[in-house]
N, C-alpha and C positions, 0 to 999 in steps of 0.2 A: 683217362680220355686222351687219345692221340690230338695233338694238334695240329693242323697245315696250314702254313702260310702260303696264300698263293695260288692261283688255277694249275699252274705251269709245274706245279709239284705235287698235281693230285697223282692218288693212284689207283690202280685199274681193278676193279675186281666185280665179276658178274653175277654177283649174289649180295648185293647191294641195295640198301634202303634209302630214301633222299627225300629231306625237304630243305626248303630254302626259304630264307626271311632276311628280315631286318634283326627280328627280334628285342628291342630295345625293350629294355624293362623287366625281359624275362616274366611278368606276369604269368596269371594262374589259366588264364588261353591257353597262352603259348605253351603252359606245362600239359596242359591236357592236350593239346598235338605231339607233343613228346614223349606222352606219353601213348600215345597209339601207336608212335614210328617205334618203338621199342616193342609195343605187345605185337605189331604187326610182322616185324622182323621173326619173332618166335613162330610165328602161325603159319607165314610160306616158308621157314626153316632159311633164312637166309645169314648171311656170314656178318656183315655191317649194319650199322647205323650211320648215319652223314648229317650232319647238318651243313649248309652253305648259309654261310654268312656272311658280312659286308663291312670292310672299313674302308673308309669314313664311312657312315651313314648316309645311303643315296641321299638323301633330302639337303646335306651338306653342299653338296654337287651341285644337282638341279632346282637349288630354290634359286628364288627370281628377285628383283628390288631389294637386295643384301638380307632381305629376313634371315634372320639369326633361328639355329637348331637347337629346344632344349632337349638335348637328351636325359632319358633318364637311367640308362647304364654304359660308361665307356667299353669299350673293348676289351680291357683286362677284366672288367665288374662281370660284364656277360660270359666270356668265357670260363670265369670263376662260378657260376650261378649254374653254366653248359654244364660242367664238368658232374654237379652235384645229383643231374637227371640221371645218369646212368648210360645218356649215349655214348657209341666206341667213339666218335670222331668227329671234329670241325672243322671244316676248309674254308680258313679265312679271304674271301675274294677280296682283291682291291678293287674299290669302284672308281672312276674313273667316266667321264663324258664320251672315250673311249668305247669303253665298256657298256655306258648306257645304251649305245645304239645300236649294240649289237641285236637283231632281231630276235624275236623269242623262239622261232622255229629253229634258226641259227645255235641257239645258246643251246637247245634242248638235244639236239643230233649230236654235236659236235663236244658240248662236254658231258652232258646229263649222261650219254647215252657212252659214246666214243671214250672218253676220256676218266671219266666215272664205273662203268657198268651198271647203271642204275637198273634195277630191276621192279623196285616197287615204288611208290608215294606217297606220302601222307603231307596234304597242304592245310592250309586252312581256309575259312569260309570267302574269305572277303582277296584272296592268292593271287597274284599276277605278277609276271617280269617278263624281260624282254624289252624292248624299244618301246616307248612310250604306254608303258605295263600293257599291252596289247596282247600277252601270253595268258588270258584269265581262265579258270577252269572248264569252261568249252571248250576254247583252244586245244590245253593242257591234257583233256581227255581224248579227243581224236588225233590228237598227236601220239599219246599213251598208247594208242584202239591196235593203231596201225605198226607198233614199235614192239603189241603186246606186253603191255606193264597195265603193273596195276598202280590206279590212283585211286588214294581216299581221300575225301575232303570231309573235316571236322567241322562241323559247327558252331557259331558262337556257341560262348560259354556265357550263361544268365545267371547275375546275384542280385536278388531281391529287384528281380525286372530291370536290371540293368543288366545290358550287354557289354562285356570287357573288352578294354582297349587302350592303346597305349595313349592314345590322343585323349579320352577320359581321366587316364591319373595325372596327367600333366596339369589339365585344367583344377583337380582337387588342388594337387600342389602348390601349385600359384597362387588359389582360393585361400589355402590355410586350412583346407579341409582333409587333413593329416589321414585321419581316420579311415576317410572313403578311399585315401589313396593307398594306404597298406592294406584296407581289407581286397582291392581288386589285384594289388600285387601280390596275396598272398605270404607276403612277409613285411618287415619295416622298409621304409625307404631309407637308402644310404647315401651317403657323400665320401669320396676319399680322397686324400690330398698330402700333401708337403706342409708340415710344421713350420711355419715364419716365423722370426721375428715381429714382435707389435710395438707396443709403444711402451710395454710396463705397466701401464695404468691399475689393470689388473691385480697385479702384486700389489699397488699401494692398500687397494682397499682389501690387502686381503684374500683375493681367489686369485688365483696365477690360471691364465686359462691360456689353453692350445690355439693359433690363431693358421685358421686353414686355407690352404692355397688349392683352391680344385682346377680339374681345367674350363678353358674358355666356354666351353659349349656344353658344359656337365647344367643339369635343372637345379637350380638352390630353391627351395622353400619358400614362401611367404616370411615374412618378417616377422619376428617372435622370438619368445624363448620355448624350446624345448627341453620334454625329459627325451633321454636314449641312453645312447652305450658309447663308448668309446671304445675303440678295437684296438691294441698297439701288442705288436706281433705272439697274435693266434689269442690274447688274454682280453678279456670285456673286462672291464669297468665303468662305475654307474657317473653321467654324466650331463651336467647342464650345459643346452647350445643356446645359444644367439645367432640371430642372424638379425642384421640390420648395419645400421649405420650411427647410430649411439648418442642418439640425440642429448642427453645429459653432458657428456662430455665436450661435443661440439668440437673437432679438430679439423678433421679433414671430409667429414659428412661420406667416406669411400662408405660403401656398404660390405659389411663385413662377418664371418662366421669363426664364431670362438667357440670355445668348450673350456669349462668348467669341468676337470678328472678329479671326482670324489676319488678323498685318499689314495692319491698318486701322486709323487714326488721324483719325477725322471724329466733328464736331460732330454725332449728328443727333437729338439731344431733341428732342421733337415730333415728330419725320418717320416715315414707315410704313417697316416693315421687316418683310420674307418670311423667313421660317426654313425649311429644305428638313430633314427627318428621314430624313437616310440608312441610318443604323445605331446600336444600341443597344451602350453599352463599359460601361457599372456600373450597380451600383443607387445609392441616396442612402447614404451613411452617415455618424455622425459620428467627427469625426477627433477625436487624443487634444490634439492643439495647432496653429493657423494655420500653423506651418512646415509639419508635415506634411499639412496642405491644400493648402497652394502645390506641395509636390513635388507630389503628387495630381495637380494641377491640370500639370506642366507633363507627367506622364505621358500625361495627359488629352489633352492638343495633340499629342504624338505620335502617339496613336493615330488623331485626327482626320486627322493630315497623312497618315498611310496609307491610311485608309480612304477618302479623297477622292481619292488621287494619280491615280486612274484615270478 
């Protein structure tokens, strides 16, 4: 998959496929609009695929009263997730307040059309951009009518009477409801970050755990331990996380996310490391002394090594 950063470096070609999003989460929606902008591409015989994308995440930009963004995929995560659809190409837009006012008629002539070749579309149900998303699929279509493109708009996508979204797994997430949030994304939910330094604590009792540095506006979990995976470059490993703040030990109350790397013994402060969120085994609690945090902890590993054996 080609990548572009940038409006100003798109390039021009008249046999051209387009949609545009956020995309955050990559969920199993969003893959079934990608996957139509792919079968569609094959059907008018056209030469691309496009996705237009957005960093930062509008909502970074235009939230109001400092509300805070959880994302649930950065921009390297998505574009690693893009890549695995099978689209030719991503054109990363910087967003910008700039940007947001550009009007939708505006944005659609000028690049969709001009600067793109967009020939076809495939949006999704709930679609809009443009200045104060005022571009919604009526718009979008007699804009389409008179430009002669085709647009197709997807449909929710329903599991088990629930319609997918990213504002729905966010809420499981936060909930602790692990389950409902990988089954609407389609795969586990991840986290990835920069290996820290901690405190040691760890080693004393025993389990040396990775202590993760994500970034500011990435979604952390509910507080718990989980089973998952640990990723460290291209190899999975079975692995217990935390996340919380460590009531037992009582230091500094920071809230924080470790991993436990069954049978893994490597140096990697500093280096990036993927954590995969398979399953939820407890909530945080404090324990009444370290010994019995360590048993805790190696019950903890068993329940990982089952939950993962498959």
């Amino acid at each position: 998959m080609k990548i572009t950063w940038g409006l100003e470096n798109a390039s021009f070609n008249p046999k051209t496929i387009t949609t545009l999003g956020s995309y955050d989460g990559m969920h199993l929606g969003h893959i079934e609009i990608l996957k139509r902008l792919i079968a569609k591409k094959k059907e008018l015989g056209l030469d691309r695929s496009i996705v237009l994308t957005f960093d930062p995440h509008p909502q970074e930009i235009l939230r109001k009263n400092n509300t805070s963004v959880d994302l649930l995929t950065t921009i390297e995560e998505r574009l690693t997730l893009l890549e695995k659809t099978g689209v030719d190409e991503t054109l990363v837009i910087r967003f910008s307040m700039e940007f947001a006012k550009i009007p939708y008629h505006e944005f659609f002539t000028k690049f969709l059309l001009e600067k793109i070749g967009t020939k076809a579309m495939v949006v999704g149900f709930n679609h809009a951009f443009g200045k104060n998303r005022e571009g919604d699929i009526i718009h979008l279509q007699k804009l389409a009518s008179g430009a002669d493109i085709t647009v197709e708009e997807v449909p929710p996508l329903i599991i088990n009477d629930i319609s997918i979204s990213s504002t729905k797994i966010r809420h499981a997430l936060l909930e602790g409801n692990l389950s409902e949030a990988n089954k609407l994304l389609g795969r586990s939910y991840e986290l990835s970050g920069i290996v820290e330094h901690g405190d040691k604590l760890g080693r004393k009792l025993g389990f040396s755990t990775a202590n993760l540095q994500v970034p500011e506006n990435k979604l952390i979990p509910y507080d718990g331990v989980y089973a998952g995976w640990a990723i460290y470059q291209n190899k999975k490993y079975q692995a217990a996380i935390s996340i919380g703040n460590r009531p037992t030990i009582e230091l500094s109350g920071e809230r924080k996310i470790e991993a436990f790397i069954l049978d893994f013994d490597q140096d990697i402060y500093g280096k990036l490391l993927s954590l995969e969120f398979l399953s939820y085994i407890r909530n945080q609690r404090k324990f009444n002394s370290m010994n019995e945090l360590s048993q805790q902890i190696e019950d903890d590993v068993l329940k990982v090594r089952v939950a993962t054996a498959n």
